[in-house]
Phi, psi and omega in degrees: 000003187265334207264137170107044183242120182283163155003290175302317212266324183297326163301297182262021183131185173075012202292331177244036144271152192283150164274142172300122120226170248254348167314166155254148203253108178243051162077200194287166178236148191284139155214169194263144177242164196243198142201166181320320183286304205286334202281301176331310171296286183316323174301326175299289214258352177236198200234332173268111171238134160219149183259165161209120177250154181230197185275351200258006158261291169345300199272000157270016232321073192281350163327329179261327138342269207279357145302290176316323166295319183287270174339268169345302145358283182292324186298321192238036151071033132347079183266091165251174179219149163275165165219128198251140192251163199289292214233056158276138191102183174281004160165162206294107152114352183304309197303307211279342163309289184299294194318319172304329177276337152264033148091052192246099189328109200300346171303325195286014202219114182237178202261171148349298210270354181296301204262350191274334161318282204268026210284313173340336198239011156313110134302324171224165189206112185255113187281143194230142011181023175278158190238268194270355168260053145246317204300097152307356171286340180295319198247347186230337162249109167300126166104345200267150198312336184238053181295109146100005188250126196317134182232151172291137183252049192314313178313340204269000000 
């Protein structure tokens, strides 16, 4: 609950008020809903794969899945990759640790600024239990707690 406080408020006070924001709230977003056959399909039929693992990959601990996944993938001339955001997980390099430990080749693992560049040339772009380092919300409502923190732009 400390984090994203300025100065003033971590000295005097305030830790559970909310930050004011300074966006317009323009409702709810459209989304699509999938299923495993369908995911399956698309992962299959394209050429481009990028993964974006998060902690709710960590706490599932699906690394080796998606190692596996990764591998299989790459096997059947796939060109997939990870994109690892700097503090996805419970600290800075935990993504890249777990992936190492199910065997995922450090060629296969690229940072943030890497992928954020080329995300257009994605066919698919499968995010695994990651949240606010996707959150299109960083960039577009001013004042909300993750206002301004660098994100992967998986939407793009």
């Amino acid at each position: 609950d400390a984090m994203n406080r300025d100065i003033f408020n971590v000295l005097f006070g305030g830790m559970n008020n909310p930050a004011v924001v300074v966006g317009v709230d323009t409702g709810p977003k459209e989304h699509t809903e999938t299923s495993a056959g369908a995911v399956a399909e698309l992962l299959v039929n394209a050429r481009e794969v990028l993964i974006v693992p998060g902690y709710g990959m960590a706490m599932a601990r699906a690394q080796t899945s998606i190692g596996e996944l990764a591998t299989l993938l790459r096997n059947n001339k796939v060109n997939l990759k990870f994109g690892i955001h700097p503090v996805a997980g419970r600290m800075p390099g935990q993504m890249n640790v777990l992936l190492a430990e199910a065997g995922v080749p450090h060629e296969w693992v690229f940072e943030m600024d890497e992928v954020n560049p080329d995300m257009e040339n994605n066919d698919v772009v499968l995010v695994v239990g990651a949240n606010d380092v996707v959150n299109s919300s960083a960039q577009e409502v001013e004042g909300c707690s993750i206002w301004g923190m660098p994100i992967i732009e998986v939407w793009r």
